[in-house]
py3Dmol code that shows the C-alpha trace and the ligand (Angstrom):
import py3Dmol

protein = """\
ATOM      1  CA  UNK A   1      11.933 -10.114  -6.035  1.00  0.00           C
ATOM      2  CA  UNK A   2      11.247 -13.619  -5.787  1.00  0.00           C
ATOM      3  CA  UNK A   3       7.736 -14.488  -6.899  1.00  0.00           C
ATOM      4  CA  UNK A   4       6.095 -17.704  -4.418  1.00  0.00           C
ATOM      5  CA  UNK A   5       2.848 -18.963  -5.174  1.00  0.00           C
ATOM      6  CA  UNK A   6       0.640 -18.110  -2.602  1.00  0.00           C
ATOM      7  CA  UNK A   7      -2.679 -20.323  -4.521  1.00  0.00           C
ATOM      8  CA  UNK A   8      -2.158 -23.273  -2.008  1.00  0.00           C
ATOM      9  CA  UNK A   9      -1.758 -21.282   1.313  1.00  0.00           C
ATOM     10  CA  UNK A  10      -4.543 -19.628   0.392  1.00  0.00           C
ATOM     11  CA  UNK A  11      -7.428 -22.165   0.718  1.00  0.00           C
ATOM     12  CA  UNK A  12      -4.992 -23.888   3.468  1.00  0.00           C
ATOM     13  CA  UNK A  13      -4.632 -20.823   6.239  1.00  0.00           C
ATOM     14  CA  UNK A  14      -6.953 -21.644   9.133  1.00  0.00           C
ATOM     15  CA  UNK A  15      -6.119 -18.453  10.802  1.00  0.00           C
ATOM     16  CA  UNK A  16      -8.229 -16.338  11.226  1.00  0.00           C
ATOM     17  CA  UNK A  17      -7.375 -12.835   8.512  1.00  0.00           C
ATOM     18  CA  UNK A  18      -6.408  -9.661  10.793  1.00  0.00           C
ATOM     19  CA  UNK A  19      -7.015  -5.773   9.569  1.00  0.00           C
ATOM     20  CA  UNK A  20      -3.224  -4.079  10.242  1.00  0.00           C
ATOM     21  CA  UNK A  21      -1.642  -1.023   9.006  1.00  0.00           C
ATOM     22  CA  UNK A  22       1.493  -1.372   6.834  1.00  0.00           C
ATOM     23  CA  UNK A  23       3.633   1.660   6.972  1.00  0.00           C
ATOM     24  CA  UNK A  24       6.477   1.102   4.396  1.00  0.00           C
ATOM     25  CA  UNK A  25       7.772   4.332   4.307  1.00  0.00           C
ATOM     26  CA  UNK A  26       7.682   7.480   6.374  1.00  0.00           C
ATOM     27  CA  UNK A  27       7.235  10.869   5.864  1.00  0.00           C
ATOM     28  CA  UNK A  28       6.089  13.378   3.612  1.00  0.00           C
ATOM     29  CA  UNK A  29       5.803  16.530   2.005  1.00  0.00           C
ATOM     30  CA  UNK A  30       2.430  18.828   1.954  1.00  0.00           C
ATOM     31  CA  UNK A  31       0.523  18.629  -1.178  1.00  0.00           C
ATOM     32  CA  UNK A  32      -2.658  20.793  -0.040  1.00  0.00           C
ATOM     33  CA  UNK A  33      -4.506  22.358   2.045  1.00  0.00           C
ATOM     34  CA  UNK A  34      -6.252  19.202   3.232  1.00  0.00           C
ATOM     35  CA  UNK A  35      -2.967  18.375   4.765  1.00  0.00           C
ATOM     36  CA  UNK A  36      -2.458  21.413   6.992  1.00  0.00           C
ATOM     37  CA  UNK A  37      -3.028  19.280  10.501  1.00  0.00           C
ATOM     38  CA  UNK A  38      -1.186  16.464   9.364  1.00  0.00           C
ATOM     39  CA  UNK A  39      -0.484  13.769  11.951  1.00  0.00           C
ATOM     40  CA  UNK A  40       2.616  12.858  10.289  1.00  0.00           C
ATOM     41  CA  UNK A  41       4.005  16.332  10.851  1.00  0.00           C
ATOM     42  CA  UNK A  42       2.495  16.499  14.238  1.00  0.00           C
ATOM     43  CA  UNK A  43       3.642  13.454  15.459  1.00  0.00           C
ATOM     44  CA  UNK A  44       7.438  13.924  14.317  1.00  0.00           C
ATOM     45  CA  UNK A  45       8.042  17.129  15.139  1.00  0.00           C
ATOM     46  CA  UNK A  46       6.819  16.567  18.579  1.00  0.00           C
ATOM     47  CA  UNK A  47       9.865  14.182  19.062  1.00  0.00           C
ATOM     48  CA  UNK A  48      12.176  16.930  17.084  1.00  0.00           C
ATOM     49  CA  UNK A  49      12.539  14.452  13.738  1.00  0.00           C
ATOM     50  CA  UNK A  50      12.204  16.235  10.294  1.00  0.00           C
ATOM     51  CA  UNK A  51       8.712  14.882   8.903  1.00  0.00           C
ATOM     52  CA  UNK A  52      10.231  16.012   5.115  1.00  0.00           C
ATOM     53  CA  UNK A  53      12.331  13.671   4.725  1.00  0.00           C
ATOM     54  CA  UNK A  54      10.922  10.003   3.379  1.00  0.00           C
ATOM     55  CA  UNK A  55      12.538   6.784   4.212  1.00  0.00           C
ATOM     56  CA  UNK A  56      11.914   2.983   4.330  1.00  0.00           C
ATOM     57  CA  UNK A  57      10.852   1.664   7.786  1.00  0.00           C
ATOM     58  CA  UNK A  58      11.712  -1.560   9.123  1.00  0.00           C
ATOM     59  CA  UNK A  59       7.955  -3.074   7.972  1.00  0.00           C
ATOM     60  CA  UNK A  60       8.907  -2.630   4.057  1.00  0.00           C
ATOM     61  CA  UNK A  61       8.482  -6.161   3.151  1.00  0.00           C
ATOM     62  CA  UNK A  62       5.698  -6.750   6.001  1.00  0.00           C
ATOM     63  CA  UNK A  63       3.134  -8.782   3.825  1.00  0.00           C
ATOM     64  CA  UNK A  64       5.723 -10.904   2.445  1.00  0.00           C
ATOM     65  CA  UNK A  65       7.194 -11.941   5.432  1.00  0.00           C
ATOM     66  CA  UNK A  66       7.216 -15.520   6.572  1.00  0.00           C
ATOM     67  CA  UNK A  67       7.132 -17.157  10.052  1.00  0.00           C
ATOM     68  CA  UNK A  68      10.150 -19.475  11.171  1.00  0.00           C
ATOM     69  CA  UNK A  69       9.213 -21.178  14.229  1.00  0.00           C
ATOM     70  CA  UNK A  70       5.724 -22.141  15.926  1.00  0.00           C
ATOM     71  CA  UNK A  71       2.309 -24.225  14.244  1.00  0.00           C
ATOM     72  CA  UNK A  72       2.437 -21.767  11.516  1.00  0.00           C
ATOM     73  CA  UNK A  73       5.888 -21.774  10.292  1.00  0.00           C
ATOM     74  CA  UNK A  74       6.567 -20.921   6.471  1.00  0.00           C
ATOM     75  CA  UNK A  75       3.225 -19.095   6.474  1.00  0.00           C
ATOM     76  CA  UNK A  76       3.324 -15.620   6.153  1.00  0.00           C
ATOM     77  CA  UNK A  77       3.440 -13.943   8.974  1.00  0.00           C
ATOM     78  CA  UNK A  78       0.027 -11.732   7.727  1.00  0.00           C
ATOM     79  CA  UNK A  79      -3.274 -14.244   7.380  1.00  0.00           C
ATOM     80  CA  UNK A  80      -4.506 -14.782   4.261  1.00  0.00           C
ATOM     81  CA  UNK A  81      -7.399 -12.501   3.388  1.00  0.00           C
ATOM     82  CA  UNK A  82      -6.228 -10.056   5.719  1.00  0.00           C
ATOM     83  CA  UNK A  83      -7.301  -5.932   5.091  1.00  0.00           C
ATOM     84  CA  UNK A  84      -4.203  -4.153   5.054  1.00  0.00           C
ATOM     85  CA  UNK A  85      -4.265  -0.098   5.742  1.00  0.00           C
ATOM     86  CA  UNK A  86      -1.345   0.514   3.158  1.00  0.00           C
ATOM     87  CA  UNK A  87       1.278   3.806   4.143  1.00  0.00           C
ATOM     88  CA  UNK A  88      -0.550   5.713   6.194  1.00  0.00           C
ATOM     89  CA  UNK A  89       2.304   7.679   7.269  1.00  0.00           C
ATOM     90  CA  UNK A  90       3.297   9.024   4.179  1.00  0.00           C
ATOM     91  CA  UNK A  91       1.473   9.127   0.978  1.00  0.00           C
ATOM     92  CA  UNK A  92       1.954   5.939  -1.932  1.00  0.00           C
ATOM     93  CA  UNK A  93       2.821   7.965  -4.346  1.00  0.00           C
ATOM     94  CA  UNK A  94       5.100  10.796  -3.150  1.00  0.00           C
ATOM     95  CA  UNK A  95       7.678  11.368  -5.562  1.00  0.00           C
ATOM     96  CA  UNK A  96      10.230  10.403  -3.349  1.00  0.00           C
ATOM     97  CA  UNK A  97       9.252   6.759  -3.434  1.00  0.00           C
ATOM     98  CA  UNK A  98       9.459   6.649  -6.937  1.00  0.00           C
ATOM     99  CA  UNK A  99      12.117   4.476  -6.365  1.00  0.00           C
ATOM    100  CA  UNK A 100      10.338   1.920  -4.063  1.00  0.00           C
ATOM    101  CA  UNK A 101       6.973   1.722  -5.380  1.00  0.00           C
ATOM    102  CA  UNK A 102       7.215  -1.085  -7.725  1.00  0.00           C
ATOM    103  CA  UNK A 103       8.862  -3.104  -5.335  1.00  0.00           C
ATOM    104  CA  UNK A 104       5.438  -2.225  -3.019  1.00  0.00           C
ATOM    105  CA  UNK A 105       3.742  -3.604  -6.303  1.00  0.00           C
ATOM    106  CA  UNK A 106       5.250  -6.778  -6.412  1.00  0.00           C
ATOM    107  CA  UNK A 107       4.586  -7.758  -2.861  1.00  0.00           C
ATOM    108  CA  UNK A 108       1.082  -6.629  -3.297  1.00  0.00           C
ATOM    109  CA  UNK A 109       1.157  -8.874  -6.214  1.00  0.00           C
ATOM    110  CA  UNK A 110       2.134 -11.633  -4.230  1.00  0.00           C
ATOM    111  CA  UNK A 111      -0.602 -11.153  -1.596  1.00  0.00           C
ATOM    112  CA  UNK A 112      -3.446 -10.497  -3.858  1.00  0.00           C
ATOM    113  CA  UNK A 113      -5.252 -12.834  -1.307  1.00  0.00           C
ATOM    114  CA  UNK A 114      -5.362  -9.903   1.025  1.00  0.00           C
ATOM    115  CA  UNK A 115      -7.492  -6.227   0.706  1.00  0.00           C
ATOM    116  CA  UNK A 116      -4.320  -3.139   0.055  1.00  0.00           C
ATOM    117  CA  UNK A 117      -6.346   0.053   1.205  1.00  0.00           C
ATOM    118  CA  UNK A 118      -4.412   3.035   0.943  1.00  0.00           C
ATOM    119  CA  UNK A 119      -5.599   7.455   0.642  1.00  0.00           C
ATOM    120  CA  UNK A 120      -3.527   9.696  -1.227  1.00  0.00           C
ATOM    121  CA  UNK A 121      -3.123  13.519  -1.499  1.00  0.00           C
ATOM    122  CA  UNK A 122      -1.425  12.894  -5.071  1.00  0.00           C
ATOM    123  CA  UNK A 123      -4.239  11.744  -7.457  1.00  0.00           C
ATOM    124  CA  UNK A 124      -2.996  13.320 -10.185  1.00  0.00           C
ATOM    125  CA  UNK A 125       0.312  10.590  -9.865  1.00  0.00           C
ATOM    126  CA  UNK A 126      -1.849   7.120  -9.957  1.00  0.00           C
ATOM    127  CA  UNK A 127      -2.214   6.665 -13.925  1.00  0.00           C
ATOM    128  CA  UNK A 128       1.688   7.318 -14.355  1.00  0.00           C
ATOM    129  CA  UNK A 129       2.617   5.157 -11.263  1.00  0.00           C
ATOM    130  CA  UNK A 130       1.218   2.385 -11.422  1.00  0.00           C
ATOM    131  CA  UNK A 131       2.815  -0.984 -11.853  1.00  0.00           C
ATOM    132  CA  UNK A 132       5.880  -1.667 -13.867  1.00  0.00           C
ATOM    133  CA  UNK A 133       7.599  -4.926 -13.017  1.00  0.00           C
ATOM    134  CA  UNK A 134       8.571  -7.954 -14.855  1.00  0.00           C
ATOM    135  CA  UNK A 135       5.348 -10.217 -13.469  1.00  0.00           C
ATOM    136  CA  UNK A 136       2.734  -7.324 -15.958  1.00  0.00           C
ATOM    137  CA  UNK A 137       2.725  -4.808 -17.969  1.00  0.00           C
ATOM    138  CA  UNK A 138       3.441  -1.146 -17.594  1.00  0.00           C
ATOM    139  CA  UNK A 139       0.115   0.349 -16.066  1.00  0.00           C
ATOM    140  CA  UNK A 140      -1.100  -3.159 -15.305  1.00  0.00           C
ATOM    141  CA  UNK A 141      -2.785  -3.941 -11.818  1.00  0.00           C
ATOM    142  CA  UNK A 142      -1.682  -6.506 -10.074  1.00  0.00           C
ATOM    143  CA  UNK A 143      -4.173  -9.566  -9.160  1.00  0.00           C
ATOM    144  CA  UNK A 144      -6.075  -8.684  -5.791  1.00  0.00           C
ATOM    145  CA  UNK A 145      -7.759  -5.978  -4.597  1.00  0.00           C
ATOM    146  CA  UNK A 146      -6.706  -2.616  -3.808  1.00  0.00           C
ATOM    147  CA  UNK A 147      -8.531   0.498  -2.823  1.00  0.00           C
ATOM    148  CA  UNK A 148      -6.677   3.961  -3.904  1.00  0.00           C
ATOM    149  CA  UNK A 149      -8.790   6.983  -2.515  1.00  0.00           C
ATOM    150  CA  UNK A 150      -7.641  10.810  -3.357  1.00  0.00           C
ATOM    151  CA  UNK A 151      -9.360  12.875  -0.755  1.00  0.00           C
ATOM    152  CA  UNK A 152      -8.995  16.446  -0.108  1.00  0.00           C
ATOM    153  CA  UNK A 153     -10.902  19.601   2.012  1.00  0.00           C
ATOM    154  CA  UNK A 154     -13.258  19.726  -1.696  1.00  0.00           C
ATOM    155  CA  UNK A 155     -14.625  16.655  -0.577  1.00  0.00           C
ATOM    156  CA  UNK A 156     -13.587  14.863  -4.006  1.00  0.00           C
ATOM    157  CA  UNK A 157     -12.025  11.710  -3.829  1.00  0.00           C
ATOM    158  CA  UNK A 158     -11.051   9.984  -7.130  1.00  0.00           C
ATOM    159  CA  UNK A 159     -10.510   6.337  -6.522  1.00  0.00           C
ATOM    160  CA  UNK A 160      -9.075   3.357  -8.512  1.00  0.00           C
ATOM    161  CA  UNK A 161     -10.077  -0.213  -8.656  1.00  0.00           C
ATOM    162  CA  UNK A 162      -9.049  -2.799 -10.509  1.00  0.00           C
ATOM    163  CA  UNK A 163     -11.538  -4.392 -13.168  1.00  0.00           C
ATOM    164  CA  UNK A 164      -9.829  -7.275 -14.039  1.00  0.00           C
ATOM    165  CA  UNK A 165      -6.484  -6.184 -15.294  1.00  0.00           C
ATOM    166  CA  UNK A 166      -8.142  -2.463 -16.124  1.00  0.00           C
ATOM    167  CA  UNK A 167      -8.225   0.334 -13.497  1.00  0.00           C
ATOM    168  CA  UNK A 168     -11.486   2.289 -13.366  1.00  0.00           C
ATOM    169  CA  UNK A 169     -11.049   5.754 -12.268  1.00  0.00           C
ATOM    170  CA  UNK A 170     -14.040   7.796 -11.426  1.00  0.00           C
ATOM    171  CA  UNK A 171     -15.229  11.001  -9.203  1.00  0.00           C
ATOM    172  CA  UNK A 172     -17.460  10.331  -6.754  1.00  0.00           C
ATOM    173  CA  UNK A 173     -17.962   9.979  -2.827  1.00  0.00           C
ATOM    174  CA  UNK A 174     -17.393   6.445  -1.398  1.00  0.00           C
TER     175      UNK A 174
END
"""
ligand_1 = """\
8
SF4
S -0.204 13.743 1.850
Fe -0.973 12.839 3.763
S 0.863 12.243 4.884
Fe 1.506 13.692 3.296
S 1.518 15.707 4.293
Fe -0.494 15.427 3.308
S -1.829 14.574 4.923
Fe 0.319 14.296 5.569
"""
view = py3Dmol.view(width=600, height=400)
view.addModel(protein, "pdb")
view.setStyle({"model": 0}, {"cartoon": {"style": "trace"}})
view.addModel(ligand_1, "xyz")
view.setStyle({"model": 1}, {"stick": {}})
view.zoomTo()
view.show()
């Protein structure tokens, strides 16, 4: 994936930055109890699709995206310093994405003017998952910040955050 500097646009984007949900992929599998009234499930089978079954929407490349007509054109298409709700209908790091995830990586990358906020019912899978692309090291964090919260019915959520190019992990509520 093609790595653009995004430095300049940064300081230079008068718009305003927006809070927007960027579903990559869809669907899911159940991981635990805290995901008994899921809305993914609820939503999908209520137009007969099969919720199981995880695939790339249309939004994949979302934050990268670039406008091509209008004031704005050659910006991307998502303000600087924008929050972004990352794959809230499925969960980051579902096995089945292993596939897609670093590419999700490397756009984050590139935006790391904006906020990535995402929940996950797979904790257990952030260490092992996380970056692996040519711009860092294995287990490197991109540049930006990102919010990764593991939440369940215990009421335990263990989070990362980036501290500099380490990831704290830690138990406790946020
Ligand atoms: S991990 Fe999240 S999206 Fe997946 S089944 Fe559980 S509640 Fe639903």
């Amino acid at each position: 994936m093609e790595q653009l500097s995004f430095i300049e646009e940064k300081y230079n984007d008068p718009r305003p930055p927006l809070a927007l949900n960027w579903n990559l992929w869809h669907g899911c599998t159940r991981a635990s109890t805290g995901c008994l009234h899921c809305y993914v499930y609820r939503r999908d089978e209520s137009i007969g699709k099969d919720p199981t079954i995880l695939h790339k929407t249309d939004n994949f490349n979302l934050p990268v995206r670039r406008l091509r007509s209008g004031q704005y054109k050659g910006m991307y298409k998502v303000p600087c310093g924008s929050h972004i709700y990352t794959c809230f209908s499925s969960d980051f790091f579902h096995p089945d994405a292993d596939g897609w995830r670093n590419d999700a990586w490397e756009m984050m990358h590139e935006r790391s003017d904006c906020t990535f906020f995402m929940i996950t019912k797979r904790p257990e899978r952030i260490a092992d998952h996380l970056p692996n692309g040519s711009t860092y090291k294995k287990g490197e964090i991109p540049n930006g910040k990102y919010y990764v919260s593991g939440v369940d019915t215990s009421g335990a959520n263990s989070w990362v955050q980036p501290d500099g190019d380490k990831c704290r992990r830690t138990n406790s509520a946020w």
